[in-house]
VOGU-3710 file (C-alpha; in Angstrom, 3 decimals, decimal comma):
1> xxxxxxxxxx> 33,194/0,456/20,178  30,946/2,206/17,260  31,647/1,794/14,472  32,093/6,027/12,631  30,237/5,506/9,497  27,026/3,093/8,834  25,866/1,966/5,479  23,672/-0,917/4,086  21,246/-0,409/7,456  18,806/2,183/8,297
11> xxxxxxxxxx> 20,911/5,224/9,829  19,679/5,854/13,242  20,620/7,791/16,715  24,006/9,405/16,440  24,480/8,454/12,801  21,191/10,044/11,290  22,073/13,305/10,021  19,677/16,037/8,793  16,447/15,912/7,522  15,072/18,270/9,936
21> xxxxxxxxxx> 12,389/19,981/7,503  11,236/16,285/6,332  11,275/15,062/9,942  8,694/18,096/11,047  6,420/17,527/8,375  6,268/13,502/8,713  5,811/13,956/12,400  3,062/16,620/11,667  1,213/14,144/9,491  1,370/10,844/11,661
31> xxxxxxxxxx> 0,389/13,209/14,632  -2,874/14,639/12,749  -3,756/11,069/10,665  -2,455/12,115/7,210  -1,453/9,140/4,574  1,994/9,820/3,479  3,911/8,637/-0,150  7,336/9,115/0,288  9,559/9,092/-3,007  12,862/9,095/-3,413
41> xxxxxxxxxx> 15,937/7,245/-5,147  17,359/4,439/-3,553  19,448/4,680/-0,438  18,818/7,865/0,222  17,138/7,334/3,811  13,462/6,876/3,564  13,406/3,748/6,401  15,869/6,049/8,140  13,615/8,973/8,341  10,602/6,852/9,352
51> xxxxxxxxxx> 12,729/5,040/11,757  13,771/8,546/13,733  10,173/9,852/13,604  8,779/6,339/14,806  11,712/6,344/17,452  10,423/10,044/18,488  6,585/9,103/18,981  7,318/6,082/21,227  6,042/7,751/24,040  2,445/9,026/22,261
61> xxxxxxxxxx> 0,388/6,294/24,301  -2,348/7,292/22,007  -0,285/6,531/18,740  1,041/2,835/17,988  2,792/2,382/14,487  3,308/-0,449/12,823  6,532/-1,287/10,132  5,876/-3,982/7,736  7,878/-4,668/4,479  6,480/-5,580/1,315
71> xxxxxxxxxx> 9,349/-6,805/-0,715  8,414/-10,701/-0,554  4,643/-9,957/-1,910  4,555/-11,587/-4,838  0,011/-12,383/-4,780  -2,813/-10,478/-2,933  -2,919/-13,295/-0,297  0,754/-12,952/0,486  -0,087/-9,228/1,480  -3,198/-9,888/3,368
81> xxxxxxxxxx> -1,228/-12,667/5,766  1,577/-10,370/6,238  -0,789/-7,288/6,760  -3,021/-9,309/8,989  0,100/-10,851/10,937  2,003/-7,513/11,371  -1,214/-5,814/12,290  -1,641/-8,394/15,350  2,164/-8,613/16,583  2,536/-4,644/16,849
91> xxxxxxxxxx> -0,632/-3,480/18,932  -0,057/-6,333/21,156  2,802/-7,037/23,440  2,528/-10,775/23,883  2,001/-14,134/22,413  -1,394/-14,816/24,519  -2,791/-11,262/23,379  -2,069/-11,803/19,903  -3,838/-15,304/19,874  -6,936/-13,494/21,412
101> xxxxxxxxxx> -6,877/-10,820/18,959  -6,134/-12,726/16,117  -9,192/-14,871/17,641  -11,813/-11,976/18,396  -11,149/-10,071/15,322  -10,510/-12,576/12,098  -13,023/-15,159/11,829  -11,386/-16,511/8,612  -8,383/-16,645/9,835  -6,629/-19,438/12,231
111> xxxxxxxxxx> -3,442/-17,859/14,015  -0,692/-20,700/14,462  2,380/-20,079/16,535  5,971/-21,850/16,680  8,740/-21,853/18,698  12,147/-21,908/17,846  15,477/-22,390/19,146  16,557/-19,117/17,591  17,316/-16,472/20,821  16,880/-13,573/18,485
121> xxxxxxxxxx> 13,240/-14,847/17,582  11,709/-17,661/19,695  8,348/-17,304/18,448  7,034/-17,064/15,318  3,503/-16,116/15,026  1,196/-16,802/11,433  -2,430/-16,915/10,113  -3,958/-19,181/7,908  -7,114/-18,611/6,077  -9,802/-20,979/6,499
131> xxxxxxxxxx> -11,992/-19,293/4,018  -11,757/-17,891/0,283  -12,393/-14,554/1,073  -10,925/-13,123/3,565  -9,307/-9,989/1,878  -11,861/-6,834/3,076  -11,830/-8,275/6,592  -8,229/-8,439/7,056  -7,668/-4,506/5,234  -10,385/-3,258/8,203
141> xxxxxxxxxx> -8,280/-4,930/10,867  -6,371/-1,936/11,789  -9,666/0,282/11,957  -11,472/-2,404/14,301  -8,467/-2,544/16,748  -8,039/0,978/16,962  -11,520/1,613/17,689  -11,654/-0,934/20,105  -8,661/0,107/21,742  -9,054/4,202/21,471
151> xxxxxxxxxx> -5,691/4,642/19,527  -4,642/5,497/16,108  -2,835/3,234/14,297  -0,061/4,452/11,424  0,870/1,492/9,011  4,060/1,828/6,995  4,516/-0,355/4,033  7,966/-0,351/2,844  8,634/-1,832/-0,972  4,854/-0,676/-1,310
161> xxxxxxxxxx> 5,595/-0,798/-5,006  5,516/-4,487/-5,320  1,425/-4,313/-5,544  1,801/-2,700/-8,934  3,505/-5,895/-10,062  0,947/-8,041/-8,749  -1,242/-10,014/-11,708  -4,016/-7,801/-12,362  -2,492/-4,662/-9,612  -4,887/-1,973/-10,376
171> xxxxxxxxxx> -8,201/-4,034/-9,270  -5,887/-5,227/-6,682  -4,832/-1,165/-5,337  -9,070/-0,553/-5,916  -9,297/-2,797/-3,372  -7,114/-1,304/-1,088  -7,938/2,177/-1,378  -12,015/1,503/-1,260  -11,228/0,196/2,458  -8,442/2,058/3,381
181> xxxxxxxxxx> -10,019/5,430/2,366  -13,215/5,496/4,983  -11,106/4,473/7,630  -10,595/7,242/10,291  -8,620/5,739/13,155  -5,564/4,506/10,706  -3,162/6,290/8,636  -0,935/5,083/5,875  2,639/6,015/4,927  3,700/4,301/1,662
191> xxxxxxxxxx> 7,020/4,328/0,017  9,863/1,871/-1,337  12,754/1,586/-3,619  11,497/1,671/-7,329  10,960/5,104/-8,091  9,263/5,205/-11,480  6,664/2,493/-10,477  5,604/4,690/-6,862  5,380/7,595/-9,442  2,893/5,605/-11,797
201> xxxxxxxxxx> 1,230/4,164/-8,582  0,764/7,731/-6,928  1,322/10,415/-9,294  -0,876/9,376/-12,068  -4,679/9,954/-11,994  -5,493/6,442/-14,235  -4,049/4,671/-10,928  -6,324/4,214/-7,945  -3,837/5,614/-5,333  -3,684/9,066/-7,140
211> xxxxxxxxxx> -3,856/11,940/-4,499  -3,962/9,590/-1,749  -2,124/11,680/0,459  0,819/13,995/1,243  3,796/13,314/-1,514  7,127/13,710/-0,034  10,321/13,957/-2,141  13,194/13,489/-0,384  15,791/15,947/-1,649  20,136/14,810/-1,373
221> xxxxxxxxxx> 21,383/16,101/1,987  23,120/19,362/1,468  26,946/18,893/1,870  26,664/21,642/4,573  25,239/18,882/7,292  28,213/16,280/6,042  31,091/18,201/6,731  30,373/18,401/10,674  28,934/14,919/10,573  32,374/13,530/8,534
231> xxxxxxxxxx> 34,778/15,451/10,622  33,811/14,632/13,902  34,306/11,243/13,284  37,497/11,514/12,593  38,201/13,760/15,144  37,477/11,006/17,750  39,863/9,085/16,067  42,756/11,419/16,166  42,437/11,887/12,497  41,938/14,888/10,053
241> xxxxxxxxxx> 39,754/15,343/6,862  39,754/18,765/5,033  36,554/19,875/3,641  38,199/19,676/0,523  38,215/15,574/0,343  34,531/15,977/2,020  33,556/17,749/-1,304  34,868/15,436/-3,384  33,327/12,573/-1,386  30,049/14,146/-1,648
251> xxxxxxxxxx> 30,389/14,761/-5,767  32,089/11,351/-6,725  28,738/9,783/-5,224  26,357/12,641/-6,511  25,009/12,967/-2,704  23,784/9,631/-2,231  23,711/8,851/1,455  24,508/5,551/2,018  27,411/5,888/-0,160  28,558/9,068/1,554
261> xxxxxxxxxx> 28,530/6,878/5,028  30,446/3,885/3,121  32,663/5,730/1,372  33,670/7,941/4,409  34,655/5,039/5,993  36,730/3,554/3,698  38,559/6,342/3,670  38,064/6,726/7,796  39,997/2,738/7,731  43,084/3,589/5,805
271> xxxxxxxxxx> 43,859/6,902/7,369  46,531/7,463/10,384  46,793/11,084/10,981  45,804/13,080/7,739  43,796/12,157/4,474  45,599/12,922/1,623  44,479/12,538/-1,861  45,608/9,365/-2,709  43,903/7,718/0,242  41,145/9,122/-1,134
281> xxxxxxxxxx> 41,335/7,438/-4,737  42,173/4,103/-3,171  39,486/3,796/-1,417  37,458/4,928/-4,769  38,778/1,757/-6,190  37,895/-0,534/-3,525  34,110/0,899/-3,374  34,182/0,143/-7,407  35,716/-3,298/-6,719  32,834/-3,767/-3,801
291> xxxxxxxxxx> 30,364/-2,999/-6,739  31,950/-5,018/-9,299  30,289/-8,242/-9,256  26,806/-6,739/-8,925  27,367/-4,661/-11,984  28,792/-7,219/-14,069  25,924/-9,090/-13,670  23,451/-6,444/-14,481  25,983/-5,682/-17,806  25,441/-9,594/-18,559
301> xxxxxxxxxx> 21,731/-9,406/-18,518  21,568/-6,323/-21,194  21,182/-7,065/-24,776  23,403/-5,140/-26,936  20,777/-2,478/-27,988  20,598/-1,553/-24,203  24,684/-2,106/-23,881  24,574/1,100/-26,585  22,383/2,937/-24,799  23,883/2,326/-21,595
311> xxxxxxxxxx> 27,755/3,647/-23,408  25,190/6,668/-25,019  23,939/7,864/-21,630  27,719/7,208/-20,372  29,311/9,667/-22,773  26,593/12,103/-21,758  24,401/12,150/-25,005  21,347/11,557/-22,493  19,696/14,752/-23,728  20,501/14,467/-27,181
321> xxxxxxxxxx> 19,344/10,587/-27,496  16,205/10,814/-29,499  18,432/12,850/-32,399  18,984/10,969/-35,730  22,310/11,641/-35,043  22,975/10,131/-32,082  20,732/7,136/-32,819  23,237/6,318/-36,047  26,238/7,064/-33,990  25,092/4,278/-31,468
331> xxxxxxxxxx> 23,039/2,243/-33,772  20,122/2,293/-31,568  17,845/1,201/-34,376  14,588/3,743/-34,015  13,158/6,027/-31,949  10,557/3,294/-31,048  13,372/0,931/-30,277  14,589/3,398/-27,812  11,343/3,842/-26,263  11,644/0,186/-25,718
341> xxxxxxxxxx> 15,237/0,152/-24,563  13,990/2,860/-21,421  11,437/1,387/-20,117  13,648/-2,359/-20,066  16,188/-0,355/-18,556  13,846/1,478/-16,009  12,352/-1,880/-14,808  16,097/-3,652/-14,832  16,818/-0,363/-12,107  19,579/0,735/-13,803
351> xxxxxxxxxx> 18,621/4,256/-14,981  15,943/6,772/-13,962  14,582/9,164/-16,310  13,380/12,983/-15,088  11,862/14,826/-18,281  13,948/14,528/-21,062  16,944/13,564/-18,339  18,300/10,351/-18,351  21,065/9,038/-15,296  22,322/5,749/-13,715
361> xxxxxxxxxx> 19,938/4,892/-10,634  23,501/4,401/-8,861  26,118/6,891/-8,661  28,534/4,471/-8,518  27,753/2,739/-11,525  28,865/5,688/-14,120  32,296/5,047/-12,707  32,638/1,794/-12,688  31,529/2,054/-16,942  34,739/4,349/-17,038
371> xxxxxxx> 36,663/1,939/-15,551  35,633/-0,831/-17,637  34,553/0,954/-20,877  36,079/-2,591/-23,078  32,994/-4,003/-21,911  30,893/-1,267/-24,020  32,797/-1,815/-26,973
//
C-alpha cells in the first residue's frame, strides 16, 4: 500500500505536485544546453523538480544526465574522484564499459572495482589517481565522452555549495568555470541547500560563477495546488479534511513543502472519519516534539549574544534590530556585534536574511521558541 503523504525523500510520481512553470523552463534549458543555478530554501523541492524533469527526458536517446551529490566534498580531490566516478557509472551501463572508459579516457587515473555482498549495491566502482595532477583532465571528461559518443551530457551537482567552503574556494571555482565554460556538449545545473552561500557563489560578480547561467528561484507552492493534492488523499481513505484545516496546515509551516507532506500526514494517521481541530493541534505537537532534539542542540551551540538575537527576531523586532533601542532592550552589545551575530547565525543555518528581513531558515523552529521560550530567558 502507498503510503498518502511523503516527506524527508525527493517527492516523485503521484506525490509531486505543481511546479508546472519551473518544470517547462528546466526542461527547456537541459533540452537546448543551458547551465542552470537553482536557489531556494531548504526542503522546498529542488531534487524533486530535477528528479521529475530527469524522469521525463529518459527517453531523449540523445540526452544522458548524470546526478551526483556534493555534500561529502570536503578538498578539490574529493570532487574530482566523485566527478570522475559519477561521470563513468552514468553514460555507461555496465561494469566492463566503465573499466574501458575509465581506461581510454583518464590516463591518471586507475579505476578499481569491489564487490559486495550488499543486493542493493554489489559493485562498487572507484578511481585512484596515479599522478599529482589530474584535476583539468578529469573536469573535460564529460566533454570527451559526449563527443565521442554524439550525446549531450547534463551534470547536476547537488550541495554544489560545499566548493565555497573548500580551503582557498575561489581559485578552486576559477578552475571549474575556465573548463567548464568552453565546453559545448555538457551542461551544468547547480544548486543545494545553503542559500546565502549559492547567492555569494552565483549572484555576486567578485565570485567566478557570476552569470553562469539561468538563476531559478523556486517560489512556495500556492495553497491552490495543496488543497486537491491533501484531499484526495484522504478521500481514498474514507476520510474528510475541510479546506479550512488545509489553510492552516499550509500557514503554521509558512508553505514549506516537505513539512506540508509530513504534517498532512500526521494529521492523515490520527483521523477516522473527519478532522477536527484538535486533531489538528495534536499533531502540531508531535511535529514540534519530532523537531525537538535537533533544535535543542542547535540552542546549545549559540552563545548568549546569538540566544538574544534569536528571542529578538522571535518577538518580531527583525526589522527594527539595528535601532539603539532594540539593541539595549536585548543587550546585543553594538551594531558591529550584530553584524557578527548574522553572519554566525547564517552559517549555523538557522536564519536567512532577505534585505533588511530577518526569519528562521525552518518554519518549524519559530514555534518550537514559543513553546519553550524559558530557554530564551
Amino acid at each position: 500500500m502507498n503510503t498518502p503523504f511523503v516527506y524527508g525523500v525527493a517527492a516523485e510520481e503521484m506525490y509531486f505536485t505543481d511546479r508546472e512553470k519551473e518544470t517547462f523552463r528546466l526542461t527547456m534549458n537541459f533540452e537546448n544546453g543551458l547551465n542552470t543555478i537553482i536557489i531556494s530554501p531548504r526542503r522546498w523541492g529542488k531534487t524533486s523538480l530535477i528528479n521529475k524533469v530527469a524522469e521525463q527526458m529518459k527517453n531523449h536517446s540523445e540526452i544522458r544526465i548524470v546526478r551526483m551529490d556534493a555534500f561529502s566534498v570536503r578538498t578539490p580531490e574529493d570532487f574530482y574522484r566523485m566527478f570522475a566516478t559519477e561521470i563513468i557509472k552514468q553514460t555507461a551501463t555496465r561494469v566492463e564499459e566503465w573499466m574501458e572508459n575509465a581506461k581510454r579516457f583518464l590516463s591518471s587515473l586507475v579505476p578499481v572495482v569491489t564487490m559486495s555482498a550488499d543486493p542493493l549495491n554489489p559493485v562498487s566502482f572507484s578511481l585512484k589517481s596515479v599522478v599529482a595532477n589530474y584535476g583539468e583532465e578529469v573536469l573535460s571528461l564529460p566533454e570527451r565522452i559526449a563527443k565521442e559518443k554524439n550525446i549531450h551530457i547534463i551534470i547536476c551537482i547537488d550541495e554544489f555549495q560545499q566548493i565555497g567552503e573548500l580551503n582557498d574556494s575561489v581559485t578552486f571555482q576559477k578552475k571549474l568555470r575556465s573548463v567548464w565554460q568552453h565546453q559545448h556538449s555538457v551542461s551544468y545545473c547547480l544548486y543545494g541547500s545553503k542559500r546565502h552561500l549559492l547567492m555569494n557563489m552565483f549572484g555576486s560578480r567578485s565570485y567566478p560563477f557570476y552569470k553562469f547561467g539561468d538563476m531559478i528561484f523556486l517560489e512556495r507552492i500556492p495553497i491552490q495546488y495543496w488543497y486537491e493534492y491533501i484531499q484526495k488523499r484522504f478521500e481514498q481513505a474514507g476520510k474528510n479534511i475541510s479546506s479550512k484545516i488545509i489553510d492552516q496546515i499550509y500557514a503554521y509551516v509558512d508553505g514549506n513543502s516537505s513539512y506540508i507532506q509530513q504534517l498532512s500526514w500526521l494529521v492523515w494517521a490520527r483521523t477516522t472519519n473527519d478532522v477536527n481541530e484538535e486533531i489538528l493541534t495534536d499533531a502540531q505537537q508531535d511535529l514540534l516534539n519530532q523537531n525537538h532534539a535537533l533544535f535543542m542542540e542547535q540552542m546549545n551551540g549559540l552563545t548568549q549574544y546569538q540566544i538574544r538575537f534569536v528571542r529578538a527576531v522571535m518577538d518580531g523586532k527583525a526589522l527594527e534590530i539595528n535601532r539603539k533601542e532594540t539593541i539595549d532592550e536585548y543587550e546585543l552589545g553594538s551594531s558591529a556585534n550584530i553584524a557578527t551575530i548574522k553572519k554566525a547565525l547564517q552559517k549555523k543555518e538557522l536564519i536567512e536574511i532577505e534585505g533588511k528581513d530577518i526569519h528562521f531558515s525552518d518554519p518549524i523552529f519559530i514555534h518550537w521558541l514559543h513553546r519553550n521560550s524559558h530557554l530564551l530567558a
